[in-house]
N, C-alpha and C positions, 0 to 999 in steps of 0.2 A: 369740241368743248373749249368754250375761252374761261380764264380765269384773271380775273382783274381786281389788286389790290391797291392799294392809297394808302400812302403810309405820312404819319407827322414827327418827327425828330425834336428830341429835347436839344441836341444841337444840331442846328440845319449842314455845317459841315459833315457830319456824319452820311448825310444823302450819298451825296458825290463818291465815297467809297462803298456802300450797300450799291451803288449802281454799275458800280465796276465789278464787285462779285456778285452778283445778282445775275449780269452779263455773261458771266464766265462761266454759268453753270448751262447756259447751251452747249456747250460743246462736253459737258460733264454726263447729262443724263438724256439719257436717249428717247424717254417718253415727252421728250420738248420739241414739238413740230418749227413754231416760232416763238420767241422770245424779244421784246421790246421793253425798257426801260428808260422816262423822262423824268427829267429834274425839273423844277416847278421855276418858273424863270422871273414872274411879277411879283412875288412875298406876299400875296394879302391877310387879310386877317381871315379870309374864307380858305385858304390856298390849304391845299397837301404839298409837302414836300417833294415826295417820288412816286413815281404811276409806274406801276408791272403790270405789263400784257403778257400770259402767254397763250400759245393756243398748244390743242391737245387731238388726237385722235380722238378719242372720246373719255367718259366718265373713269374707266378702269386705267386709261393711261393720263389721267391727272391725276388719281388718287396715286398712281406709282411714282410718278413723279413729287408728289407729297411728303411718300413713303421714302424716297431715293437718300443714302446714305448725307450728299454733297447736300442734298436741299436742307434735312435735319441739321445737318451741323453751321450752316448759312442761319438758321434759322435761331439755332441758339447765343449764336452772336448776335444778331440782329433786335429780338424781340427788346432787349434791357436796356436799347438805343430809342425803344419808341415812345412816342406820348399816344399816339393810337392807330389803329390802323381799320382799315375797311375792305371788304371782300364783297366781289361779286363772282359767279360762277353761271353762265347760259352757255347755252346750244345755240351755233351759229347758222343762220339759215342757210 
């Protein structure tokens, strides 16, 4: 399972620290196969901010990893940082 979000920042420096803890929670929860995090590098007026990849064993270990204490508390600092963000979630062939 991949889960891929796009995220836009009321202040763009904010990214650059969401991608260093973002980063850090591979080694925190165990239902994270891989984990990638990019910072948006041209600013346009179309751009996202930050792109998270991660991939998953499957549906029950991304919801765990959803559920995972590190991700919730990542998550409540995060959201009050956003102007909006975007989710995708497929099965990779």
């Amino acid at each position: 399972m991949v889960h891929v979000v796009l995220m836009r920042f009321a202040d763009g420096a904010d990214a650059a620290k969401a991608k260093v803890r973002l980063e850090e929670l591979a080694g925190v929860v165990p239902e994270i196969r891989s984990l990638r995090a990019d910072l948006d590098e041209l600013h346009t007026e179309v751009s996202w901010d930050l792109h998270l990849r991660t991939t998953h064993h499957d549906e029950a270990d991304l919801r765990a990893y959803q559920a995972h204490p590190a991700h919730q508390e990542l998550g409540a600092w995060l959201r009050p940082l956003l102007t909006s963000r975007a989710v995708i979630d497929y099965t990779q062939p």
